[in-house]
C-alpha positions as CSV (number, residue, x, y, z in Angstrom):
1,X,13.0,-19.9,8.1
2,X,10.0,-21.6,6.3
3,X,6.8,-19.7,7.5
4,X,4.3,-21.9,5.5
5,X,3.9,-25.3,3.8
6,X,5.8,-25.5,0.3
7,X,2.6,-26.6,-0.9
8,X,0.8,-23.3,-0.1
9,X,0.4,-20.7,-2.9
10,X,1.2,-17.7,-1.2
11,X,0.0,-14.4,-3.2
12,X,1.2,-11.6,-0.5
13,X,2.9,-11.3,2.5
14,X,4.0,-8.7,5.3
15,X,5.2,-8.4,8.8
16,X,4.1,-5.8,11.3
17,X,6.1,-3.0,12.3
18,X,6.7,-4.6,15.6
19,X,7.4,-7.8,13.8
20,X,5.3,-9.7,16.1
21,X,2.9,-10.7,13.3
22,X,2.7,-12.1,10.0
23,X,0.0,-11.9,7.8
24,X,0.1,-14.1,4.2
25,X,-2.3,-14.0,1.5
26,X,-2.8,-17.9,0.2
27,X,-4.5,-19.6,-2.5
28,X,-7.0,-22.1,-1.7
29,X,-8.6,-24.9,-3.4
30,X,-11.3,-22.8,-4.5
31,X,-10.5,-19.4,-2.9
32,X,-8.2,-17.2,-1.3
33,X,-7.4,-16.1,1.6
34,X,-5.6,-13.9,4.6
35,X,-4.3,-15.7,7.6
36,X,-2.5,-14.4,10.3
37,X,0.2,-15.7,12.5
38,X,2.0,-14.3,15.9
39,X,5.6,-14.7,15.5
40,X,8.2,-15.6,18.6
41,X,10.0,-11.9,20.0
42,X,13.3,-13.8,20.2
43,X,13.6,-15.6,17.1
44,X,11.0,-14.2,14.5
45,X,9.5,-17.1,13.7
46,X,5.9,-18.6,13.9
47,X,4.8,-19.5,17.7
48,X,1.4,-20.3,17.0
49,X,-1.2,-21.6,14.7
50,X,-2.4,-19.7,11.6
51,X,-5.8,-17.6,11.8
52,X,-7.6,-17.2,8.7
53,X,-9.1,-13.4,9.1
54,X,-10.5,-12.7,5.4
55,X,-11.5,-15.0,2.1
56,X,-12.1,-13.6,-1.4
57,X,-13.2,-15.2,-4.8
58,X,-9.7,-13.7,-6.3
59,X,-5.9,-12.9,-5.6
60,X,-4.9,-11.1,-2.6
61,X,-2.9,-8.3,-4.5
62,X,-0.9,-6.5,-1.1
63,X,-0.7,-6.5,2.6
64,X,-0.2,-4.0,4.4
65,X,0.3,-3.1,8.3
66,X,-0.3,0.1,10.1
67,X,3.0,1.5,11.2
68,X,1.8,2.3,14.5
69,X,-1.6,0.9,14.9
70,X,-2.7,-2.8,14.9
71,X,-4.5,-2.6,12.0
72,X,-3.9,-4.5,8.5
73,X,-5.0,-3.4,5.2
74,X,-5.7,-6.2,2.5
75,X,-6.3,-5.6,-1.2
76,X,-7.5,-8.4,-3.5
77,X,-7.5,-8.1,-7.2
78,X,-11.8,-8.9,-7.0
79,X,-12.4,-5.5,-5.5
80,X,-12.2,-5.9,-2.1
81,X,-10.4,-3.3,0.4
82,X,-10.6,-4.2,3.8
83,X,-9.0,-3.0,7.1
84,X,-8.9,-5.1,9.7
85,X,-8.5,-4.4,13.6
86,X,-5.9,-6.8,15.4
87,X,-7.4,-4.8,18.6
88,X,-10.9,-5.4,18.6
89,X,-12.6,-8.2,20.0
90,X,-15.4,-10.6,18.4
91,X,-17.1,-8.6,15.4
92,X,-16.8,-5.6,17.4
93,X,-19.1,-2.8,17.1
94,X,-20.9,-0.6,14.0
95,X,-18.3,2.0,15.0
96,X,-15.2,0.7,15.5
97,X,-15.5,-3.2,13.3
98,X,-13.3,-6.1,13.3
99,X,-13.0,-5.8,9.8
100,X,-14.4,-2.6,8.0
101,X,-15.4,-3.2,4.4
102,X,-14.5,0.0,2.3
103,X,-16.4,0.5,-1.2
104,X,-14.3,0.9,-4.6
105,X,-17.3,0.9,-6.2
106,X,-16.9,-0.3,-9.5
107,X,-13.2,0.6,-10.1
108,X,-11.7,-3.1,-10.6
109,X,-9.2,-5.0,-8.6
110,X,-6.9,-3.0,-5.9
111,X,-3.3,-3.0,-6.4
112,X,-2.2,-1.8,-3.4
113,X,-3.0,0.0,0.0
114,X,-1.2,2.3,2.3
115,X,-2.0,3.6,5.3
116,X,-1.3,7.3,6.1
117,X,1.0,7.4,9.6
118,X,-1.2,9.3,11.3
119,X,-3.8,6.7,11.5
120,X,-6.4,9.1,9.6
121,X,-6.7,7.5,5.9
122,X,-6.0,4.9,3.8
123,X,-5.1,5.1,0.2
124,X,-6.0,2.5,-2.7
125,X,-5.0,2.2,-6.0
126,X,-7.2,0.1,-8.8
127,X,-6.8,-1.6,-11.4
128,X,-8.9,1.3,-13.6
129,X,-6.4,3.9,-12.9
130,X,-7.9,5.3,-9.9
131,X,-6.6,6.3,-6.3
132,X,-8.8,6.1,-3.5
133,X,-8.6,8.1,-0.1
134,X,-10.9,6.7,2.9
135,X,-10.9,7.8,6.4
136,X,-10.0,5.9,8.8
137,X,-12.7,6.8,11.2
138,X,-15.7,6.4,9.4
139,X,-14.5,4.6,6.3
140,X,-16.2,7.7,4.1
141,X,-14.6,8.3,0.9
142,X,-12.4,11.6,1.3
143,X,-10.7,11.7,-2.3
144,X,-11.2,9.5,-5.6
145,X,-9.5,10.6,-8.9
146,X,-8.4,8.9,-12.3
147,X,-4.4,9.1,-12.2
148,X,-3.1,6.5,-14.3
149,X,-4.2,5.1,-17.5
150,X,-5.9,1.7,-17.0
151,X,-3.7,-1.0,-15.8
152,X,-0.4,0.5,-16.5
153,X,2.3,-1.5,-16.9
154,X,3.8,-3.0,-13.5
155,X,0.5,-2.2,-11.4
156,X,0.3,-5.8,-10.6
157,X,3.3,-5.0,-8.0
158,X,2.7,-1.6,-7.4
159,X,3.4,0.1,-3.9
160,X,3.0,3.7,-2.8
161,X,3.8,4.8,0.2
162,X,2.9,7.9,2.6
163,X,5.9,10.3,3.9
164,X,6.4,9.6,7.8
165,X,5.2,12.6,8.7
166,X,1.6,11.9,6.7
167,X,2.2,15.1,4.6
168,X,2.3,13.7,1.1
169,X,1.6,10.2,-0.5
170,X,4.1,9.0,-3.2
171,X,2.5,7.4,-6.4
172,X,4.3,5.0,-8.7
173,X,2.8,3.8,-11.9
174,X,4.2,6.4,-14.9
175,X,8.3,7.4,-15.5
176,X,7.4,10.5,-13.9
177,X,6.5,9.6,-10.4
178,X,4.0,11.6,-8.7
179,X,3.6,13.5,-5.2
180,X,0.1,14.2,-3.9
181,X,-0.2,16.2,-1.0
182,X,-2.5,16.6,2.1
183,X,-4.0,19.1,1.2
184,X,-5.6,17.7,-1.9
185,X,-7.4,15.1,0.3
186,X,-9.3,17.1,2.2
187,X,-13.3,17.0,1.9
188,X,-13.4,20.3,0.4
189,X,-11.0,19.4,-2.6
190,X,-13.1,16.5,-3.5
191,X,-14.9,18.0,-6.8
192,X,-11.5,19.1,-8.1
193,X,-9.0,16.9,-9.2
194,X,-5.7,16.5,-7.6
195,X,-2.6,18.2,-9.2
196,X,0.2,15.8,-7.8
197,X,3.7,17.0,-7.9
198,X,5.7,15.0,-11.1
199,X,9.0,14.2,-10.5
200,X,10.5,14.0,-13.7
201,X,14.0,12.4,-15.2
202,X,14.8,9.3,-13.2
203,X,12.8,7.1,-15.6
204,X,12.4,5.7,-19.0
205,X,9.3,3.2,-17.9
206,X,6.7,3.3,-15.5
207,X,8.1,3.2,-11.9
208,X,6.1,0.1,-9.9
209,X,7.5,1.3,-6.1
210,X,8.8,4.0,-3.8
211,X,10.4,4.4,-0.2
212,X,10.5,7.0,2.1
213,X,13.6,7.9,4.0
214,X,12.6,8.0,7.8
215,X,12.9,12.0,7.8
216,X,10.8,12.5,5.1
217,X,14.0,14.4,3.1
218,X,14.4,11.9,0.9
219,X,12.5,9.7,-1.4
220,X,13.5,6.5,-3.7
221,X,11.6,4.9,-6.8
222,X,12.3,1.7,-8.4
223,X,11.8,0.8,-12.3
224,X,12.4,-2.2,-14.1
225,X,15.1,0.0,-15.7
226,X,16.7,2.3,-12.4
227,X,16.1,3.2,-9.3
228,X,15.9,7.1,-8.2
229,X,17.2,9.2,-5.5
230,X,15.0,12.4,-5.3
231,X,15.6,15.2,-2.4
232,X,12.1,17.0,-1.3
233,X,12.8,20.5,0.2
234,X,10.7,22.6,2.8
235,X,8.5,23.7,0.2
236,X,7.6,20.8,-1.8
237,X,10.6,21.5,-4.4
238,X,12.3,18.6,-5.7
239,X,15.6,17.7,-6.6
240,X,16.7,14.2,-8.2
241,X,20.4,13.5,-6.7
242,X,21.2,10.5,-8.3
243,X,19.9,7.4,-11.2
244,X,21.2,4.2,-10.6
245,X,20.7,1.8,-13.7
246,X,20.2,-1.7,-13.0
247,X,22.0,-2.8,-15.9
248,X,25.0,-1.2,-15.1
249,X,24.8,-1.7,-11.4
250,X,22.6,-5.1,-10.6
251,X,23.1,-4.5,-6.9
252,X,20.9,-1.5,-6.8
């Protein structure tokens, strides 16, 4: 089904858990920007106009909905992280905002953004090597530390992602891919850096994306080269099961 003009540019994309909306990151003529669109319960596809909720002066890099919550994180590569509320009204209120803006400072473009599944924090990852941790509530800054050399390569298409049970956020972006856990995010950790957990051997080049397995038990990440099969036990041990190389196999 074609869900926007050929014409449009479209830089991002993603549909809500509850795939009752779309949200899709476009090019304009001198801009960008995020639109949103309600799609039809029955058949998926669009049953209303677009709604244009964000514009920025470069690329929308990801899109990202809350697994639970209506809420939609957007990451553009000028800077810009932004959750915004499908649930609030008008501009809403200094507490709970239509649109919260949260500060990178000066750490470049953001690659990606995932929320944590408890509805607590979000996570960024820039362009600088950096990962950022905000809260959710406030929109303080919980964690930031330097975790990948600058720009490594595949960060344009990068995408973390949070176990279900919010315990632990997979990073991408090295052949060893990294596990940082909850613990290390909390307000009291902040002056130390974070020693993620490397899972090592399933890759020659830098992985660019990981999945979670809906128990949590299990965990795949995708190179240009393989993708990975890792096992994560009680304790935070973990096991790689199987390599699948995408030259050999092409349907992995």
């Amino acid at each position: 089904t074609r869900l926007v003009p050929l014409t449009v540019a479209l830089t991002a994309a993603a549909v809500s858990q509850d795939r009752a909306w779309l949200a899709t990151g476009q090019e304009l003529d001198d801009s960008f920007g995020v639109w949103i669109q309600q799609l039809d319960e029955r058949t998926g596809r669009p049953s209303g106009g677009q709604r244009l909720v964000a514009r920025c002066t470069l690329a929308v890099r990801q899109l990202a909905w809350h697994p639970l919550l209506p809420l939609l994180g957007i990451a553009t590569d000028d800077g810009k992280l932004w959750v915004w509320d499908r649930s609030v009204e008008g501009a809403g209120t200094a507490s709970k905002p239509k649109r919260r803006d949260l500060s990178v400072s000066s750490g470049g473009g953001v690659r990606c953004v995932a929320f944590d599944p408890s509805g607590d924090l979000v996570a960024a990852a820039l362009s600088s090597g950096s990962l950022v941790v905000f809260s959710l509530r406030d929109g303080s800054e919980r964690c930031k530390a330097t975790l990948w050399a600058k720009a490594p390569i595949g960060s344009e298409r990068m995408s973390m992602a949070w176990r279900p049970d919010g315990g632990a956020l997979a990073l991408p972006g090295e052949a060893a891919v990294r596990l940082l856990f909850r613990a290390d995010l909390a307000p009291s950790s902040r002056a130390s850096r974070p020693k993620p957990l490397l899972l090592e051997g399933g890759h020659r080049h830098p992985s660019t994306c990981v999945s979670w397995e809906p128990s949590g038990a299990f965990l795949a990440s995708a190179s240009c080269e393989a993708v990975a099969l890792w096992r994560l036990g009680p304790e935070g041990q973990a096991h790689l099961l199987r390599v699948c190389a995408l030259e050999a196999q092409p349907h992995c």
